[in-house]
N, C-alpha and C positions, 0 to 999 in steps of 0.2 A: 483596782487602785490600791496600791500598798501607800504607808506610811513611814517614814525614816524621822529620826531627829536629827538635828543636825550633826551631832560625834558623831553617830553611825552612820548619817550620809559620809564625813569626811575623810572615816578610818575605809570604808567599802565603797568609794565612787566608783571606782573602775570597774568590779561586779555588777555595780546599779547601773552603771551604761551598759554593759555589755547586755545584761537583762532586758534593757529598753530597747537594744540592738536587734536582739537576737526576736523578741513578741516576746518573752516570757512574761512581760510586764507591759500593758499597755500606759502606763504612768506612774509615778512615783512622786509622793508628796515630802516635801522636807518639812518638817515645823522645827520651832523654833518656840522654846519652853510653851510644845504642846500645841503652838497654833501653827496652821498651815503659811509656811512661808515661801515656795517655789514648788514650782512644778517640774521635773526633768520627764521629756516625753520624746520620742524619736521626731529629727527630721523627716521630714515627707521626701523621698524620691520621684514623687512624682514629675512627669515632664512638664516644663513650662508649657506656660499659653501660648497664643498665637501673638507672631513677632510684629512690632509696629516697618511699618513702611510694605504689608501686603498688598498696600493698595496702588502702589504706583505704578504709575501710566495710566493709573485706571480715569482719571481726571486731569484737566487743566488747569494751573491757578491762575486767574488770571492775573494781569500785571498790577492793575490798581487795587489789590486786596488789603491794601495798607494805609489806603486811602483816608478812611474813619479813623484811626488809630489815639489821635489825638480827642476827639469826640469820645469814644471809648473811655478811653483814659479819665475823661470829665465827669463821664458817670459813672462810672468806680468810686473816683473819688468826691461824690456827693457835689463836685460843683456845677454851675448853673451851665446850660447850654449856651453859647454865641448867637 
């Protein structure tokens, strides 16, 4: 973990990314008279998660699943039941 202030983060960003770019630096702190004020660190490439809608077909909804909704609603919002 290196340290920058902030003239030096703003005169060398471009080095200091290219740094975080490249691993030469796994983080980079900026302070800001001395105290830690940002972090500049690499984006992840890592691949996303698994995509929502895996599961279709996998199940049927059925028709009345909407049924309660208003009931629901009730107790969310703290009112009394019917």
């Amino acid at each position: 973990m290196h340290t920058v202030n902030m003239l030096q983060a703003k005169s060398n960003l471009s080095r200091l990314v290219e740094a975080v770019e490249h691993g030469e630096e796994r983080e980079i702190i900026i302070a800001r008279n001395g105290k830690p004020a940002a972090r500049l660190v690499p984006i992840s490439t890592s691949p996303a998660g698994p995509r929502l809608g895996v599961a279709k077909g996998a199940f049927v909804v059925p028709d009345d699943i909407d049924a309660d909704s208003e009931q629901v609603a009730r107790l969310f919002l703290g009112e009394p039941s019917r």
